[in-house]
C-alpha positions in Angstrom: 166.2 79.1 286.6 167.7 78.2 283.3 165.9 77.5 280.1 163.9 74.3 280.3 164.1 71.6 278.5 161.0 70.9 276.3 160.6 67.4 274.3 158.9 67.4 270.7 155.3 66.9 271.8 153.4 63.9 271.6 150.2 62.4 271.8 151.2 58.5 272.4 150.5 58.5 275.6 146.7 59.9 275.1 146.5 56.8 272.4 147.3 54.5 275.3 144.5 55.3 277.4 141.8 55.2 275.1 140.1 51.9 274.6 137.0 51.6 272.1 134.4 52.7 275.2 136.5 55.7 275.7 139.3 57.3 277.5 139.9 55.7 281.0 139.3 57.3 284.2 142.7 56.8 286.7 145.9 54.8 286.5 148.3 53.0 288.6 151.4 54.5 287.8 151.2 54.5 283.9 148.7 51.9 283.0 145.0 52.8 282.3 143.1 51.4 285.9 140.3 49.4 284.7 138.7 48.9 288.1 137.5 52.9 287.6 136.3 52.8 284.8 135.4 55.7 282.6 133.7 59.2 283.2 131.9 61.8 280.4 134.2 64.5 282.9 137.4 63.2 281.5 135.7 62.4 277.7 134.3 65.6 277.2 137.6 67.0 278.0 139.5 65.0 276.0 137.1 65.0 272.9 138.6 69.2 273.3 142.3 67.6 272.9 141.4 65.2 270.2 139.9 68.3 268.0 143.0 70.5 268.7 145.1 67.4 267.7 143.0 66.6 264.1 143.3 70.5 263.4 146.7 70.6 263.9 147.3 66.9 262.4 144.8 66.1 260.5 145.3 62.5 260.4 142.9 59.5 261.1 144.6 58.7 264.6 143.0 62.2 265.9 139.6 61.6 264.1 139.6 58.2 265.6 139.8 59.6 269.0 136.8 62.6 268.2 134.5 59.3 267.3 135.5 57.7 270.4 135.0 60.6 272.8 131.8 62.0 271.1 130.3 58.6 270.9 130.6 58.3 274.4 129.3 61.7 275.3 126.5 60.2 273.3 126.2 57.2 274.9 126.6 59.5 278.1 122.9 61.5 277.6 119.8 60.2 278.7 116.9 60.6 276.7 116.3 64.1 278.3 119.2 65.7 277.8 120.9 65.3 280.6 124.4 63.5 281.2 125.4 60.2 283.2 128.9 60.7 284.5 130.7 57.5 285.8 130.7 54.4 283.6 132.7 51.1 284.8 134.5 48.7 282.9 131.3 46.3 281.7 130.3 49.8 280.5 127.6 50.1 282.6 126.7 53.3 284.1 126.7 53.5 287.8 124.2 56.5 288.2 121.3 57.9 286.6 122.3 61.8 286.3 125.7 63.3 286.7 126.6 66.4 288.2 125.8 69.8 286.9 129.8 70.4 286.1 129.2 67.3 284.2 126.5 68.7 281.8 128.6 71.8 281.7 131.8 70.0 281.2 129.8 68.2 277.6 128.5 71.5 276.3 131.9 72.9 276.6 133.7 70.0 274.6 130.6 70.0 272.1 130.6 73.6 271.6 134.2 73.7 270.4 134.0 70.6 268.2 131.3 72.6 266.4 133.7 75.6 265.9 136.4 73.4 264.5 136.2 73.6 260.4 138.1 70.8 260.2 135.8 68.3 261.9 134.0 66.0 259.5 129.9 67.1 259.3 128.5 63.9 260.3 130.2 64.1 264.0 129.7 67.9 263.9 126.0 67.0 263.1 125.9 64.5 266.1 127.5 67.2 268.2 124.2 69.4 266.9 121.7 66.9 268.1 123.2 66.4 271.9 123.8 70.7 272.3 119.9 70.6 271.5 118.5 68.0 273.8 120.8 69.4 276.5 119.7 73.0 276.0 116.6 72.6 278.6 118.6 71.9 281.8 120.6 75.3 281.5 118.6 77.4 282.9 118.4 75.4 285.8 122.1 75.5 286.7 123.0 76.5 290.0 126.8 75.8 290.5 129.2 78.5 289.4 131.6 76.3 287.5 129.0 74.3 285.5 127.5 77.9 284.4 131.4 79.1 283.0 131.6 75.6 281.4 128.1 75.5 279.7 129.2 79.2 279.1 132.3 78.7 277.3 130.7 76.0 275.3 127.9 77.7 274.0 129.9 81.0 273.5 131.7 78.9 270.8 128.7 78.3 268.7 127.6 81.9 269.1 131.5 82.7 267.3 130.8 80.4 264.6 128.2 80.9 262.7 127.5 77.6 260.5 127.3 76.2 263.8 123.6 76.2 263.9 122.6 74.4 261.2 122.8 70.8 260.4 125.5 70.7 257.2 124.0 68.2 253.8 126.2 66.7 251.5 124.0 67.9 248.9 122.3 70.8 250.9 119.1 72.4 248.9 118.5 76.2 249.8 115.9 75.1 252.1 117.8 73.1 254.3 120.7 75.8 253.9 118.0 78.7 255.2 116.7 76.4 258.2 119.1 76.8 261.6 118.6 73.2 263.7 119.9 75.4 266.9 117.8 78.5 268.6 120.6 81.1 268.0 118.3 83.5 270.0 117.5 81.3 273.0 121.1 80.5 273.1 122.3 84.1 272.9 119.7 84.6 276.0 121.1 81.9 277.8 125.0 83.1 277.6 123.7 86.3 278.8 121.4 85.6 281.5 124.5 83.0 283.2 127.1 85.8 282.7 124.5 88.0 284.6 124.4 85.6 287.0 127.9 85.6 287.6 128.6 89.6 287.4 126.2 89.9 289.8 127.2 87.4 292.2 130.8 88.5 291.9 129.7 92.1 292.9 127.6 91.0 295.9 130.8 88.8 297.5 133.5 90.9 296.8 135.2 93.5 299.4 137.3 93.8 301.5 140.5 92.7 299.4 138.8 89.6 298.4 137.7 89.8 294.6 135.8 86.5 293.8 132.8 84.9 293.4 132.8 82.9 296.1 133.9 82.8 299.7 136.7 80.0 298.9 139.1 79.6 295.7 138.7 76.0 295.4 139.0 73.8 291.8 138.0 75.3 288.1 138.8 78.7 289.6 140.1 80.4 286.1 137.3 79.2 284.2 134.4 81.7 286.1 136.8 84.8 284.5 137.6 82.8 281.3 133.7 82.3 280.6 132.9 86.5 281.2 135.7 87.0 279.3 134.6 85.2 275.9 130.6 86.7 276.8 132.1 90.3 276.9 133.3 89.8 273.0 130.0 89.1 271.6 129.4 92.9 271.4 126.8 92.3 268.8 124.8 89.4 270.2 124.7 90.5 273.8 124.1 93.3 276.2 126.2 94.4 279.0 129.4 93.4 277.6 131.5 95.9 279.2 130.6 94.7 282.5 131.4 91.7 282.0 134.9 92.6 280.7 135.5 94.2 283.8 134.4 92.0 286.1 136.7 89.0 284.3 139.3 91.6 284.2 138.9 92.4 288.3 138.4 88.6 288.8 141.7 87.2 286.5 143.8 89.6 288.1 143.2 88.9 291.8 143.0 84.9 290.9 146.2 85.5 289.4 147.8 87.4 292.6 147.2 84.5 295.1 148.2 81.8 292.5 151.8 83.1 290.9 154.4 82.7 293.4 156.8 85.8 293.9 159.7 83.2 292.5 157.8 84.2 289.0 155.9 80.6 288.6 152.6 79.5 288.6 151.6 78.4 292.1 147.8 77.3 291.5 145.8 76.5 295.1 146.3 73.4 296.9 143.5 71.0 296.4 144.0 69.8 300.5 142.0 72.7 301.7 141.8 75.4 299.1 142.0 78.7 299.8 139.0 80.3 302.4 138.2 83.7 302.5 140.7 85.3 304.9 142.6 82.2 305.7 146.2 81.5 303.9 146.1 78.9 300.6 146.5 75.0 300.7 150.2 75.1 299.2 149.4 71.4 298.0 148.3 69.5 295.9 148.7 70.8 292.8 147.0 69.8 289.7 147.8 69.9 286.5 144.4 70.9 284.9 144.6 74.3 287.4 147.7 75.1 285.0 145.4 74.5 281.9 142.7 76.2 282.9 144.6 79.4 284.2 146.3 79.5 281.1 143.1 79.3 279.1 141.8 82.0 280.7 145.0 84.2 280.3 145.3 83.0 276.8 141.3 84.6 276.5 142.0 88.2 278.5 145.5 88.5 276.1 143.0 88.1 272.9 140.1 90.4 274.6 142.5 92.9 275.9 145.8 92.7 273.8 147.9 93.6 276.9 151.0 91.3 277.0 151.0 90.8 280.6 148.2 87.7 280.2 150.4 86.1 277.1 153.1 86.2 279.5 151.1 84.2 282.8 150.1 82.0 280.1 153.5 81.0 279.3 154.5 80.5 283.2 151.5 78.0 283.3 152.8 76.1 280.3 156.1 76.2 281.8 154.7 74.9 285.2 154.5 71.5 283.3 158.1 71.5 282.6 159.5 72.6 285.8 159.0 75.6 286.6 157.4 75.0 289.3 157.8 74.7 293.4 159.3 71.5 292.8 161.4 72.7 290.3 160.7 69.0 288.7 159.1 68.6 285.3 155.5 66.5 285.3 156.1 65.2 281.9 157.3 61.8 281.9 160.6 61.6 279.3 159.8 58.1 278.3 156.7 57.9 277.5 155.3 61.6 277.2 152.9 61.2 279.6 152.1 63.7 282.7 152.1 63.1 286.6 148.9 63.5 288.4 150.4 66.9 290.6 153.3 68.0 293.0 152.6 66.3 296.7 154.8 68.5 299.3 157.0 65.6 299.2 157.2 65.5 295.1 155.4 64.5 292.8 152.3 62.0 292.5 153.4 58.7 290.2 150.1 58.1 288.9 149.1 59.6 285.5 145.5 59.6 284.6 143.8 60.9 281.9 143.1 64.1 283.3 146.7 65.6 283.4 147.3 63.8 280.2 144.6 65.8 278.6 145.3 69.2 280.2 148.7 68.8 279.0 147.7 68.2 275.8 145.7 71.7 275.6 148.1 73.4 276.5 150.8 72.6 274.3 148.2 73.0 271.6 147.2 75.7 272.4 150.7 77.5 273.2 152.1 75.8 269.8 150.2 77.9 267.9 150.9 81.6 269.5 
């Protein structure tokens, strides 16, 4: 394949779909859908673009966007700590408690606001408040996924080490000496969860089939991604090595069933996954599988300087601009947006938020290597 073709990046389209509420859910074609409304999923993930945009900007535009997203996490969390998901257009939430990815999903977003220097204190402070009142529902996490997120999330603050404490203009050494955050608990936390995944990874492998679970369905690279940030806290946390490992083990066989022998990044088809000893869904695939994989190769390269992650990461960005089964670039050369997947017969016209937003990270994040 020749070299593609790569358009100066930007964030217009993002712009578009945010209203003042938030960003919107779904589109018809390239127009926000209003009929579905809005979701803290797609929020939380885009409150992560909207940081990575001010830090690389830092313009009002992209702080414009962090109030909007945050403020609608915010909006988002009951009263005890928990998140609502699925809001529709008369802003009215149409359920009492999201899903446990959900709550994951915010504490990941929340977690890497905090450990971004150049977000203004007063958000960064807000971000403090809703990380504490979510805290208490962690324990009690019992889907995979939602553990890696809440993981990830909370592995940030453990990196960053202002993070605990709510910032004063005019801060006396009292205030300066007296965390807001339980660094402890939340050390404990990150460790018990990454137990909880070592361990379950262990019991389910064999036989040639190294993962967690019995399928490889959505959100796969993030289960690695999560042990992989837990095993660099070598100060903060026990059993580090093991958890190195078992990302290691994990990535690696993710990474054999999901890069084509073509040389590009073939992630599983979301019509029917991948089952244990049964052949992958080739179709469809989604843009935020491409994100996430190279997220998660982007973390082994950093953990375990070999070059062989930096260079899966760079087939998942290029998966966005055609290298790929299609062989058809999912960015849209008018407008900058991104297609909602590859069908088997080409690609999918619509282009929500979600694609938009995986996009997003990871031309951010590749810009900067």
């Amino acid at each position: 394949m020749g070299k593609l073709t790569v358009k100066p990046f930007t964030a217009d389209y993002l712009y578009r779909l945010t209203d003042d509420t938030g960003i919107f859910q779904h589109t018809k074609f390239g127009i926000p859908d209003r009929s579905k409304g809005y979701t803290s999923d797609d929020n939380a993930r885009a409150l992560i673009a909207a940081v990575m945009l001010h830090k690389n900007n830092q313009d009002s535009k992209a702080l414009n966007l962090i109030s909007i997203y945050s403020s609608f996490l915010h909006h988002a969390q009951n009263e005890d700590g928990s998140f609502r998901n699925f809001m529709d257009y008369q802003r009215a939430f149409i359920e009492q408690v999201g899903s446990e990815d959900c709550l994951g999903r915010c504490l990941w977003a929340l977690g890497f606001t905090l450990s971004e220097a150049s977000v203004p204190d007063n958000i960064q402070n807000t971000c403090r408040y809703m990380i504490n009142q979510a805290l208490k529902h962690v324990k009690g996490l019992s889907s995979p996924r939602a553990m890696a997120y809440a993981m990830i999330g909370l592995t940030y603050l453990l990196e960053t080490p202002q993070a605990f404490t709510y910032q004063f203009p005019y801060p006396t050494k009292e205030q300066g000496d007296s965390a807001f955050l339980p660094q402890a608990q939340i050390a404990s936390l990150v460790e018990e969860l990454a137990m909880w995944l070592h361990t379950q990874y262990q019991a389910n492998k064999g036989d040639g089939w190294l993962w967690f679970e019995d399928s490889i369905t959505y959100g796969n690279a993030m289960l690695p991604w999560a042990l992989f940030k837990a095993s660099q806290l070598t100060s903060q946390l026990q059993y580090t090595e093991q958890f190195r490992l078992t990302a290691k083990e994990s990535l690696d066989y993710l990474a054999s069933v999901t890069f084509a022998q073509q040389g590009y990044f073939k992630p599983i088809g979301s019509h029917g996954w991948l089952t244990r000893g049964q052949d992958a869904a080739l179709f469809d695939e989604q843009p935020i599988e491409a994100c996430e994989m190279l997220l998660a190769c982007m973390e082994a390269y950093r953990a375990l300087g070999d070059q062989t992650y930096y260079i899966k990461a760079l087939l998942c960005y290029d998966w966005f601009h055609g290298h790929n089964s299609s062989q058809l670039s999912l960015i849209d050369a008018q407008t900058g947006a991104c297609y909602d997947g590859i069908h088997a017969s080409g690609l999918n016209l619509n282009q929500g938020s979600e694609n938009i937003v995986s996009y997003c990270m990871a031309r951010l994040v590749m810009q900067h290597e």
